[in-house]
N, C-alpha and C positions, 0 to 999 in steps of 0.2 A: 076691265081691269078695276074699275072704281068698284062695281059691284062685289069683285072677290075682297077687295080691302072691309069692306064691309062686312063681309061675311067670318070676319077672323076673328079667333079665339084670343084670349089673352095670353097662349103659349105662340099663338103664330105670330102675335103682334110684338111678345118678346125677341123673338127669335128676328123681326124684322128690323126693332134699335136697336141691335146688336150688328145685324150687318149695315144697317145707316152708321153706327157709329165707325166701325170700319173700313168704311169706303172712304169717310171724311180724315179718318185719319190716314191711312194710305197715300187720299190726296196731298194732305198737309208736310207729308213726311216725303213725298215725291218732290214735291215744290221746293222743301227745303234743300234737296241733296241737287235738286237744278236739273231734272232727268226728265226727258218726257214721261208718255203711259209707254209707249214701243221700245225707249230705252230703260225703262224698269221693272218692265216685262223680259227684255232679254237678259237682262242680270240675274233677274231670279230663276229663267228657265224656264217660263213659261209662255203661253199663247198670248200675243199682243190684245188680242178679241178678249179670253178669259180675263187678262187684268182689267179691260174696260168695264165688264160685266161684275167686277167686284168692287171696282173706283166706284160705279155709277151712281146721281143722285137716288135710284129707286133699285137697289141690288137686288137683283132676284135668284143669286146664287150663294150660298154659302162656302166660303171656303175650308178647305179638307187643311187638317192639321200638316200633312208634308206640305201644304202650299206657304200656309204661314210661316213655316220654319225657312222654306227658301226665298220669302221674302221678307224674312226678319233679315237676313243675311245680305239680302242686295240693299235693304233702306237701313241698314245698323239700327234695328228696334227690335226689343221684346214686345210680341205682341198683349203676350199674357199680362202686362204691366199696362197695358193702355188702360 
């Protein structure tokens, strides 16, 4: 794992603060509304597993534009605004 960090381009490592900044805020914005990860996973309608995989401190999945829009909807956040 360390070695592929390594091995990253300046588009991969972009693409990686963008999902660090959105796990942090997902977490921020879970914490605030008092939910767990299982129950803000079920509001949004998705996999309990999938939301940890995109909460996590080292995300290694990106999430797809209908994800964020049903999870703008269960946390009341624009993501686009972050």
């Amino acid at each position: 794992m360390v070695q592929s960090y390594l091995n990253m381009n300046n588009s991969d490592m972009s693409d990686l603060k963008l999902r660090q900044r959105l796990a942090k805020e997902l977490r921020r914005l879970r914490k605030k509304a008092k939910l767990t990860q299982e129950q803000a996973a079920e509001k949004a309608g998705i996999s309990h597993r999938y939301y940890c995989l995109l909460e996590s401190d080292k995300p290694t999945r990106s999430a797809k534009i209908e994800i964020l829009e049903k999870l703008s909807k269960a946390l009341d956040k624009c993501f686009l605004n972050f």
